[in-house]
N, CA and C of each residue as an Amber inpcrd file, in Angstrom:
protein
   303
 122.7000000  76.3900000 129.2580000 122.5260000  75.0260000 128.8140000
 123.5060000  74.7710000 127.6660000 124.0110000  73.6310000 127.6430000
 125.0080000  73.0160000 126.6840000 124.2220000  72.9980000 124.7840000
 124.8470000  73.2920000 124.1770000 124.4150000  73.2150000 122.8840000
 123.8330000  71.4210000 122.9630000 124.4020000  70.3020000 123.3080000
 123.9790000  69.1190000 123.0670000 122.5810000  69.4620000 123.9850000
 122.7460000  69.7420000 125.1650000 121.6410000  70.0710000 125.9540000
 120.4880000  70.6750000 125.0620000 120.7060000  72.1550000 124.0930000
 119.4160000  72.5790000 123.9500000 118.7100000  71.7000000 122.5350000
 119.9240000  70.8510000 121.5880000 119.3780000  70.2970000 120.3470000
 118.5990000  68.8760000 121.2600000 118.8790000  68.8970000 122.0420000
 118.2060000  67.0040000 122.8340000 117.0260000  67.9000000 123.5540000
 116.6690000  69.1890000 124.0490000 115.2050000  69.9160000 123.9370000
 114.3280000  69.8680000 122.5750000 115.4010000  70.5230000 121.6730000
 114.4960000  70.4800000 121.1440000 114.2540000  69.2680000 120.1630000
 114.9180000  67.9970000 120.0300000 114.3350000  66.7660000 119.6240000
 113.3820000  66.3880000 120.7800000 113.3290000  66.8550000 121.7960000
 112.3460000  66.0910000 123.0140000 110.7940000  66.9570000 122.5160000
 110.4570000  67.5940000 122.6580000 109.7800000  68.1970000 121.8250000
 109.0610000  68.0210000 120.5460000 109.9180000  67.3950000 119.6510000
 109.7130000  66.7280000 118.2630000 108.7890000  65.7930000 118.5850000
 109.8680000  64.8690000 119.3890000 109.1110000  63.8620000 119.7200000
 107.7070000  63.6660000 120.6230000 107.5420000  64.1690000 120.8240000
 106.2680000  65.0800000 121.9120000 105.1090000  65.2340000 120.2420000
 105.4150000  65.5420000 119.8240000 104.6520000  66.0220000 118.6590000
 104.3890000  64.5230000 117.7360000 105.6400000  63.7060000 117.4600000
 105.1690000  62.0430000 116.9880000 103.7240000  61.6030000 117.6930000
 103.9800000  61.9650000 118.8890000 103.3020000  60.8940000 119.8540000
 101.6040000  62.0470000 119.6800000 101.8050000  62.9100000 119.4420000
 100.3850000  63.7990000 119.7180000 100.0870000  63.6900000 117.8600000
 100.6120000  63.1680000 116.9310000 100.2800000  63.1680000 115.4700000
  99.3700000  61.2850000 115.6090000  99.8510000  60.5530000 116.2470000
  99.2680000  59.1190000 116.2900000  98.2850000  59.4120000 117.3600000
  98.3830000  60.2230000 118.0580000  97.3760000  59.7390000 118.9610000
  95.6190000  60.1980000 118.1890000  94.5620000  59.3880000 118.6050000
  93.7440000  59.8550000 117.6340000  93.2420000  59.7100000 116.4600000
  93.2520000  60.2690000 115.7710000  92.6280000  60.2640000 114.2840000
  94.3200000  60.5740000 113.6200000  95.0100000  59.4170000 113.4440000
  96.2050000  59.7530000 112.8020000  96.6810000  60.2390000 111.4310000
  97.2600000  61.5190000 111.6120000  97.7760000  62.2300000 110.7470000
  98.7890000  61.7840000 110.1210000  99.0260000  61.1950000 109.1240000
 100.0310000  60.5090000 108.4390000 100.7260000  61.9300000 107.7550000
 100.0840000  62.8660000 107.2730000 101.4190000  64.1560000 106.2400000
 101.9550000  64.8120000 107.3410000 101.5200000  64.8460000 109.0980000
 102.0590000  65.5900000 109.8800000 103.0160000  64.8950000 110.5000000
 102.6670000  63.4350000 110.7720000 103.5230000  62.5890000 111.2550000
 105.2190000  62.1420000 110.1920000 104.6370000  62.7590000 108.9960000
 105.9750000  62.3290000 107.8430000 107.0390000  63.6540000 107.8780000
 106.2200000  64.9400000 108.2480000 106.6430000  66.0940000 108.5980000
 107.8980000  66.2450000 109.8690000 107.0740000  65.9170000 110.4890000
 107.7620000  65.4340000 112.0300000 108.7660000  64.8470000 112.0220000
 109.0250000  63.1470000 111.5280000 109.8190000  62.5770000 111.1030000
 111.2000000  63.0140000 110.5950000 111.1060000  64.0980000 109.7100000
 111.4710000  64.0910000 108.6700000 112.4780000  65.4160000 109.7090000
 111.9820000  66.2730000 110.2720000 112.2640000  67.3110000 111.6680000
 113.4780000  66.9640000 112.5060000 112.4000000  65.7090000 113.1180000
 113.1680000  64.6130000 113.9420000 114.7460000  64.3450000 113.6170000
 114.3080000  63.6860000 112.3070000 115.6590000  62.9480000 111.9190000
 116.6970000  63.9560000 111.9850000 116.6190000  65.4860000 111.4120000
 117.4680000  66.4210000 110.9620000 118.2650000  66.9400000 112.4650000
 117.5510000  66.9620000 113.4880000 118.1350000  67.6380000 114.7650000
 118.5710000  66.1540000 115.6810000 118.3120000  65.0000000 115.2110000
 119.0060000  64.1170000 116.0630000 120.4490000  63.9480000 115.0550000
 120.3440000  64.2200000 113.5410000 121.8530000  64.2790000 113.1800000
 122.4420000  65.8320000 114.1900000 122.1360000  66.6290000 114.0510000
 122.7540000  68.0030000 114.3640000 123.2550000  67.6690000 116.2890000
 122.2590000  66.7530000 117.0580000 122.3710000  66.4530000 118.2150000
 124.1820000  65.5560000 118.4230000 124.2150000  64.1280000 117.7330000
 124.9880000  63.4520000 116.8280000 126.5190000  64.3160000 116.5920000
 126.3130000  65.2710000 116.4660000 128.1130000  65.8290000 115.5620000
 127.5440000  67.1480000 116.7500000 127.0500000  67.3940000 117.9520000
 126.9740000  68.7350000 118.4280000 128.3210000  69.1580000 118.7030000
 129.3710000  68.6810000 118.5990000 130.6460000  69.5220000 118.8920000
 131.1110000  70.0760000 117.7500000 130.6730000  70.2390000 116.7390000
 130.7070000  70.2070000 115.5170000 129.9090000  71.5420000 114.9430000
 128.9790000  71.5660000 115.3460000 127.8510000  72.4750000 114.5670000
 128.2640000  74.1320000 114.9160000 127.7240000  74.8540000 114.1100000
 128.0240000  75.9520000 113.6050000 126.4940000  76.9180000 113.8390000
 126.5730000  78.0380000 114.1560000 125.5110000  78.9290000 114.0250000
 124.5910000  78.9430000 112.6850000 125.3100000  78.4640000 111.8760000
 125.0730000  78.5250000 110.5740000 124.0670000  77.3920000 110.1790000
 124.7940000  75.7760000 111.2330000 124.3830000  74.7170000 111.0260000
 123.2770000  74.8770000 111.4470000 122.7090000  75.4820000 112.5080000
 121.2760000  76.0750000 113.2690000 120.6150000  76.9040000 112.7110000
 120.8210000  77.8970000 111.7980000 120.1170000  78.7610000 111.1610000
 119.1570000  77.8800000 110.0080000 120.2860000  77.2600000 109.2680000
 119.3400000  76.4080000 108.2670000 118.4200000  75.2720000 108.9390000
 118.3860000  74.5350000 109.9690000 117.8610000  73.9240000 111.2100000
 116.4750000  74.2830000 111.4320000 116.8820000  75.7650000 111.3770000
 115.8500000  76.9630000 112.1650000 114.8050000  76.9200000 110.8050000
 115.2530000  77.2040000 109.8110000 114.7540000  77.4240000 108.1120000
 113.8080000  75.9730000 108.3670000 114.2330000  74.9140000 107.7880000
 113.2470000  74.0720000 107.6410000 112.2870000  73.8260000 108.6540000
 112.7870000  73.9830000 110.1280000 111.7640000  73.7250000 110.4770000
 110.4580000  74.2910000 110.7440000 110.9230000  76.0280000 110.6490000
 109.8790000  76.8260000 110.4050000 108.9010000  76.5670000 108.9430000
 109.7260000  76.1150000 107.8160000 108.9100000  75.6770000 107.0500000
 107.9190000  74.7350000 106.8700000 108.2680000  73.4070000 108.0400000
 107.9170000  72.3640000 108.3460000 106.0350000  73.0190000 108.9960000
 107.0380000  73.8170000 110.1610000 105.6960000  73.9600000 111.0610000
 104.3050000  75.1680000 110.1020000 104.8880000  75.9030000 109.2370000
 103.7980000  76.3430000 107.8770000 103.0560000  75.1780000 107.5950000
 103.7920000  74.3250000 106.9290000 103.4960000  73.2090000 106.3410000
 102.2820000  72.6210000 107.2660000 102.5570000  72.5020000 108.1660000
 101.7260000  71.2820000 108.8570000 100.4960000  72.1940000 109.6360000
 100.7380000  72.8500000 109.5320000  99.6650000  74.2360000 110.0390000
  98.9690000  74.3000000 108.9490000  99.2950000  74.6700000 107.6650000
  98.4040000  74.9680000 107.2970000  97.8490000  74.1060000 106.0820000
  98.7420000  73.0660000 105.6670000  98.3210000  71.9750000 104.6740000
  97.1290000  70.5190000 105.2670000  97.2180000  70.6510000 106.4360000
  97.1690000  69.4670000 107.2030000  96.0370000  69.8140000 108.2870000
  95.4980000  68.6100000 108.9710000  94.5520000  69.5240000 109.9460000
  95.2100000  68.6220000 111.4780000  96.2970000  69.1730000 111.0740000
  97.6620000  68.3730000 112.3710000  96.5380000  69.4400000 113.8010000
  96.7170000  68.2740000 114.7960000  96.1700000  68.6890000 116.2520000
  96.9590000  70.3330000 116.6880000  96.2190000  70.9660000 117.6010000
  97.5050000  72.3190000 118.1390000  98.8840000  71.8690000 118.6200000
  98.5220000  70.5970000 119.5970000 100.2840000  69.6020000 119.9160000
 101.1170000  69.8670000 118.8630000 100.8240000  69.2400000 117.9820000
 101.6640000  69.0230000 116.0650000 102.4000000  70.5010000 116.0440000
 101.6260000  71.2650000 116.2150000 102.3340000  72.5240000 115.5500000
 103.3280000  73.3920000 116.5420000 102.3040000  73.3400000 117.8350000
 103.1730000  73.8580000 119.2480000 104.3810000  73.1700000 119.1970000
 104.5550000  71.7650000 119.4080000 105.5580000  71.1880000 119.3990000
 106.9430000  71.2540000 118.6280000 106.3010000  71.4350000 117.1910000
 107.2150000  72.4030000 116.1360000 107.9970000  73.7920000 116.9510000
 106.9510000  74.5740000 116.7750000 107.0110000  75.9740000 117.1080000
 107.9300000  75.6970000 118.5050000 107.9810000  74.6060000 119.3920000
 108.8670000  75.0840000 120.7540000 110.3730000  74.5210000 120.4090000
 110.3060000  73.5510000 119.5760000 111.5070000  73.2010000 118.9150000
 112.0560000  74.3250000 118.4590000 111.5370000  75.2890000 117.7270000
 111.8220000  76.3930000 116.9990000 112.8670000  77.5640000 117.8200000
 111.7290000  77.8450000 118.9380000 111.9050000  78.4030000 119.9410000
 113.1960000  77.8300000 120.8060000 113.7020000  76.5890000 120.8720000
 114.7100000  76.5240000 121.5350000 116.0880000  76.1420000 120.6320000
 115.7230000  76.1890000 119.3510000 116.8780000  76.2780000 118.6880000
 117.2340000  78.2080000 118.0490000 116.3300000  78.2690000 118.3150000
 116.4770000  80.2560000 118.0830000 117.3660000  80.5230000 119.3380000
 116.7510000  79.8800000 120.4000000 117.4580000  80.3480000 121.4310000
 119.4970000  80.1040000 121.3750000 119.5170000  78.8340000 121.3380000
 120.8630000  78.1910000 120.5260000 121.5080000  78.6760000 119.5870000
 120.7880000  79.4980000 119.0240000 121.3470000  80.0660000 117.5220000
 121.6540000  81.3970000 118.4700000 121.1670000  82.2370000 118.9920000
 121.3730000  83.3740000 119.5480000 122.5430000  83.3700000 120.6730000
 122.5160000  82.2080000 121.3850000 123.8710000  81.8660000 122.8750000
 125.1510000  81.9460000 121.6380000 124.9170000  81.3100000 119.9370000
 126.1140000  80.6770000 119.5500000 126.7480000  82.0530000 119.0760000
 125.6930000  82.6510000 118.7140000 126.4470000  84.3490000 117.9140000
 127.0850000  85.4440000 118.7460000 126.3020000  85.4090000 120.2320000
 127.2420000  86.1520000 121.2360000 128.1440000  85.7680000 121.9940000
 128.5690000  84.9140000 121.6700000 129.9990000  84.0670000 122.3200000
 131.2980000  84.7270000 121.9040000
């Protein structure tokens, strides 16, 4: 899969997680979390001819911090956090295609 390919997974995903933070009893600190996720990998999506292993590692950093965050500050649905966590998972993956090239 194309680097634009796996950062537009894993914003699809993100967004998967907006929609499971409103649905319900809405989580406003998980939904600002998200957001905030969102925005960072649709820039990185944006300049993908551009980005760097490096640019993905720190990518990788917040959003693992993100998904702590919302796990355990918050009483975000399992969606909220899975959704994180597969974002995670497919930019690890991205980060790993970019280093053995």
């Amino acid at each position: 899969m194309s680097v634009k390919g796996q950062l537009s997974a894993s914003r699809d995903f993100l967004m998967v997680g907006m929609r499971a933070s409103e649905r319900g009893a809405r989580n406003e600190e998980a939904a600002k979390v998200l957001r905030a996720c969102l925005d960072l990998v649709e820039t990185l999506v944006r300049q993908s001819d551009k980005i760097t292993a490096s640019d993905v590692e720190t990518t990788l950093g917040v959003l693992t911090k993100a998904a702590s965050e919302v796990d355990d500050e918050t009483s975000a649905t399992t969606a909220v956090v899975s959704a994180i966590r597969n974002a995670i998972g497919r930019l690890q993956t991205l980060r790993t295609e970019m280093t053995t090239k």
